[in-house]
Each structure stands twice: as structure tokens, then as C-alpha cells.
C-alpha positions as a printed Julia matrix, in Angstrom:
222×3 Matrix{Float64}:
 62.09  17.25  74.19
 60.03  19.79  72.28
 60.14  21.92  75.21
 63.85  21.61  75.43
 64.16  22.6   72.14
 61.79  25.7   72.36
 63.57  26.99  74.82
 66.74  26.45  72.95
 66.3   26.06  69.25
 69.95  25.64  68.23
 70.36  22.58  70.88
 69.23  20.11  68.0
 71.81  22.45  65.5
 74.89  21.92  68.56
 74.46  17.8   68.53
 74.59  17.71  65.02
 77.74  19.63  64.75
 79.47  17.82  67.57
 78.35  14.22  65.59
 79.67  16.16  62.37
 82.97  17.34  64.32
 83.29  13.63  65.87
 82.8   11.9   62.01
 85.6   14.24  60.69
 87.69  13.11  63.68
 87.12   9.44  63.1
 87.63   9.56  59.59
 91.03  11.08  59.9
 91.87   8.91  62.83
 90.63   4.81  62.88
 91.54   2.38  60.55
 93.94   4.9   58.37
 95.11   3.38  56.05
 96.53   4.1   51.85
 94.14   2.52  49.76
 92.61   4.91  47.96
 93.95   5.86  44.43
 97.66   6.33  43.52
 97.78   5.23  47.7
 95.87   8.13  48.7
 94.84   7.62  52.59
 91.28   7.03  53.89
 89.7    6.45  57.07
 87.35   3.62  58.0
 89.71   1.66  54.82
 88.26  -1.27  55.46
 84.24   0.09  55.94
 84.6    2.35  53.09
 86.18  -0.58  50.88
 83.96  -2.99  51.32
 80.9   -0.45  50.73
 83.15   0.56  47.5
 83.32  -3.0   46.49
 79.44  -3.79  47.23
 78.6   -1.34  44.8
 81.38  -0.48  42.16
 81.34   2.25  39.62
 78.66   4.17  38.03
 78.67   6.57  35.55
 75.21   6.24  34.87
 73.92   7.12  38.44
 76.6    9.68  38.4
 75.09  11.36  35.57
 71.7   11.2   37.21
 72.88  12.87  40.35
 74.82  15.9   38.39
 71.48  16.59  36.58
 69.34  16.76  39.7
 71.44  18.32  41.32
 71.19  20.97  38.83
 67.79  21.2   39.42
 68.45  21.5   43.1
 70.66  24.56  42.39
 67.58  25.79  40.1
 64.98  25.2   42.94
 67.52  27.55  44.94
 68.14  30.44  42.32
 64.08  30.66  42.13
 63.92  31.01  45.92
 66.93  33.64  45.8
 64.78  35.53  42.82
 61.94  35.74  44.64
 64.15  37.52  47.45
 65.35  39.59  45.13
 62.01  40.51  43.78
 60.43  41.35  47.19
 63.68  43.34  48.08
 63.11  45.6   45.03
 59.41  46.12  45.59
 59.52  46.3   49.29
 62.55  48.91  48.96
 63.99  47.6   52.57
 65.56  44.27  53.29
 63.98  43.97  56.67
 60.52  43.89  54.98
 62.07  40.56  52.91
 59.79  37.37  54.17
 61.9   36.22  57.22
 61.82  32.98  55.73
 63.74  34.08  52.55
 66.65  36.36  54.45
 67.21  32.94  56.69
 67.27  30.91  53.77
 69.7   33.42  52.17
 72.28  32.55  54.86
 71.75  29.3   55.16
 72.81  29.19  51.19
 75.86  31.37  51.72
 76.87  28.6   54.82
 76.57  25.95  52.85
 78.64  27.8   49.94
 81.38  28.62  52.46
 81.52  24.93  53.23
 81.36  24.05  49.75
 84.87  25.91  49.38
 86.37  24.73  52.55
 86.1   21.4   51.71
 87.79  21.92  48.27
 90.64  23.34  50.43
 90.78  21.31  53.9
 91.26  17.74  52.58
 89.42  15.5   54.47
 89.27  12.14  51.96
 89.99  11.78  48.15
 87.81   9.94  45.78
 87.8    6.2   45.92
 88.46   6.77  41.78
 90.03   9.42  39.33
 87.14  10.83  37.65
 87.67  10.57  33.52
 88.26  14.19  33.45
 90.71  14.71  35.84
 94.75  13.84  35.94
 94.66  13.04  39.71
 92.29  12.37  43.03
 90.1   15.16  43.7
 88.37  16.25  47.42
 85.78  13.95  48.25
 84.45  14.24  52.04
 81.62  15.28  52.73
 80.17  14.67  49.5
 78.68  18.65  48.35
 76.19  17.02  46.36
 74.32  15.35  49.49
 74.51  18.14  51.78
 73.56  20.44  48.69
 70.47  18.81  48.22
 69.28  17.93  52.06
 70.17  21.55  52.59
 67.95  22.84  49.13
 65.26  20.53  49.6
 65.04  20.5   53.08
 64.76  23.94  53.33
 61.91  24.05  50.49
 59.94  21.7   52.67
 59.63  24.11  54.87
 59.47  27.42  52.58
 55.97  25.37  50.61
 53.59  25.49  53.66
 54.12  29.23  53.18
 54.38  29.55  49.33
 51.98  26.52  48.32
 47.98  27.37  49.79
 46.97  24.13  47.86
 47.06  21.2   50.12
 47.01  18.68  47.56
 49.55  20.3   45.57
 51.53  20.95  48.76
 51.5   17.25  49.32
 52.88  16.31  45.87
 55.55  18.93  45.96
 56.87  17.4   49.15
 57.0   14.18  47.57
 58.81  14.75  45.17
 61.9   16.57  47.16
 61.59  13.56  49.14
 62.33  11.57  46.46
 65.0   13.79  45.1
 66.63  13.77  47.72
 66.44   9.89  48.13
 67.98   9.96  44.85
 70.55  11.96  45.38
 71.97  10.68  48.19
 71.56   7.01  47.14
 72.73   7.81  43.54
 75.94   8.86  44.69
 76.82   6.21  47.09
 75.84   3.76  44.05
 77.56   5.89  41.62
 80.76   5.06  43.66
 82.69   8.17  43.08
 82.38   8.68  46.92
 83.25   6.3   49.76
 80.32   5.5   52.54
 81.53   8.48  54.84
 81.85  11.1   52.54
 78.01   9.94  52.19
 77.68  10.4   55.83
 79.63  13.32  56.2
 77.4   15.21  53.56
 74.1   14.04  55.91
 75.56  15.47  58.78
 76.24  18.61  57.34
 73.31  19.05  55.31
 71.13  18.42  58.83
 73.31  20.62  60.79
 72.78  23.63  58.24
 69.04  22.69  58.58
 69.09  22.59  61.97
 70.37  25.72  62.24
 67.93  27.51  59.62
 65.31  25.8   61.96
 66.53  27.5   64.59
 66.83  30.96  63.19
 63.51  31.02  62.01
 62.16  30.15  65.21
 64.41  32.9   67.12
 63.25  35.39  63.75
 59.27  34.28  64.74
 60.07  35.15  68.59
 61.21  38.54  67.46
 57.63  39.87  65.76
């Protein structure tokens, strides 16, 4: 497989966009059906019900999610300062660490998907969120592929950035575990149903994928 791969690095980047293609397919297709609020329709009704139901509503966990998710977006504006700082003392873009101009696209993809998916309705909330008047976009959930994309990509970015093994190891933990939170937090916080959960994997792996591949197509190229 890893020679598969190396020969073509966006092979692992073109299954996980058919899967994510195929999800949004499904979820607009099987088991259809209005039960969402003021009878908005969702796919997988039944799945994404009883998930709902399992877990209910919390504000709590949503709370927690919203503020590390923040700190996701903070991880990313250091990474995008550091860019900027190397651009200004470098005085060319193309002598930018190759790692930073990838990662710079791979934030403006996942920002372009970010504002598709407030456009392209996919599936509405499973609740009316206390500050809005009516359902809002819900699939995939931003906040999951936001924060596999973010701390995903800083996985990679610390073997480079972080010379300290030990505190290389503890760094990783902890977006491990931010992640983990994230994406758990919001499926308990039940202001998304099971798929948009799924939806927001898929496309957070997909983007990473990708910004796998480019790196290893940018490495060829020196």
C-alpha cells in the first residue's frame, strides 16, 4: 500500500472524497424523511433520531466545543503569522517553509467549504439554537472538520517546529485529545445529528489527505 501511495499521493485524498461524495448522496437519499424541526427533512431519520434521542441536548458540551474551537482557530492564526513573518523576512513567497504555503491552502479549502455548506443545504439542525428564529445548516458539522483539519495538520507541522522530543510528545497529546473532544462534544452536545458528525470526519480527512499529498509532491520537487 505504501508503495501505491508513493507513487500516487492523492489516491488516499480520491477515496476519501468518493466516501465523502457517497455520505452526501445517502444522506439526501435513504430513509428521507420530515422530522427534524418545524418538519425540516433529514436523511438516515431513523439513525440520526435514535442517536439524537441516546444523547439529548447539551448546552454545556456545546459551550465546551465553541471555546476549543476557538483555540483551534488560534492554533491556526499562529501558524498563518509565522507565514507571514517568514514572507516578510524572506522577501519571496517561494522561500516560505513548504510546509506553511501547503498549509495556507489547505486553510483557504476548508474556508471555501465552510461557506458552501452555509449555502448548499445538506441537513438542518436536529434543534433551533436559543439564538436563532429558525433551523440553521447543519451537515457536515464545520466544527469537526475545523478541528481534524487544524489539528491534524499541526501534527504534522510539530516534528518540524518542536526539536524537543518530549515536548513533541505532549503537544501531540494534547491535539489528540482536542480533537477527541471536539468531535465527541458535539455529537453529545446534540445540536448536530450522527451524520453531520460523520460528514465533518470525512471532510476534515479528505482536506488532510490532500495536504498530505501536496507536501509529498512539494518534497519531490527540491
Amino acid at each position: 500500500m505504501n508503495k501505491i501511495t508513493n507513487k500516487n499521493p492523492f489516491l488516499p485524498a480520491g477515496i476519501l472524497t468518493a466516501l465523502t461524495i457517497l455520505l452526501i448522496i445517502l444522506v439526501k437519499t435513504v430513509d428521507v424523511a420530515p422530522v427534524g424541526p418545524e418538519g425540516t427533512s433529514v436523511g438516515f431519520s431513523q439513525l440520526n433520531l435514535a442517536v439524537a434521542e441516546q444523547f439529548g441536548v447539551s448546552m454545556t458540551w456545546y459551550k465546551i466545543t465553541t471555546v476549543l474551537g476557538v483555540f483551534a482557530l488560534a492554533l491556526a492564526g499562529f501558524f498563518a503569522l509565522v507565514g507571514l513573518i517568514q514572507l516578510i523576512r524572506r522577501k519571496s513567497l517561494m522561500k516560505v517553509d513548504k510546509e506553511l504555503l501547503a498549509l495556507g491552502g489547505l486553510y483557504a479549502a476548508t474556508l471555501v467549504l465552510y461557506v458552501l455548506f452555509e449555502k448548499v443545504i445538506i441537513n438542518y439542525r436536529p434543534i433551533i439554537m436559543p439564538d436563532a428564529e429558525h433551523p440553521e445548516a447543519s451537515f457536515p458539522s464545520t466544527h469537526t472538520m475545523m478541528v481534524i483539519v487544524i489539528m491534524g495538520s499541526t501534527l504534522t507541522l510539530l516534528d518540524k517546529f518542536i526539536q524537543n522530543e518530549q515536548l513533541r510528545g505532549i503537544l501531540k497529546l494534547a491535539c489528540c485529545v482536542v480533537i477527541g473532544l471536539i468531535v465527541g462534544g458535539r455529537l453529545l452536545s446534540g445540536v448536530h445529528w450522527f451524520t453531520d458528525i460523520l460528514g465533518g470526519v470525512l471532510f476534515g480527512a479528505t482536506l488532510l489527505s490532500c495536504y498530505s499529498a501536496a507536501l509529498t509532491l512539494l518534497s519531490k520537487d527540491q
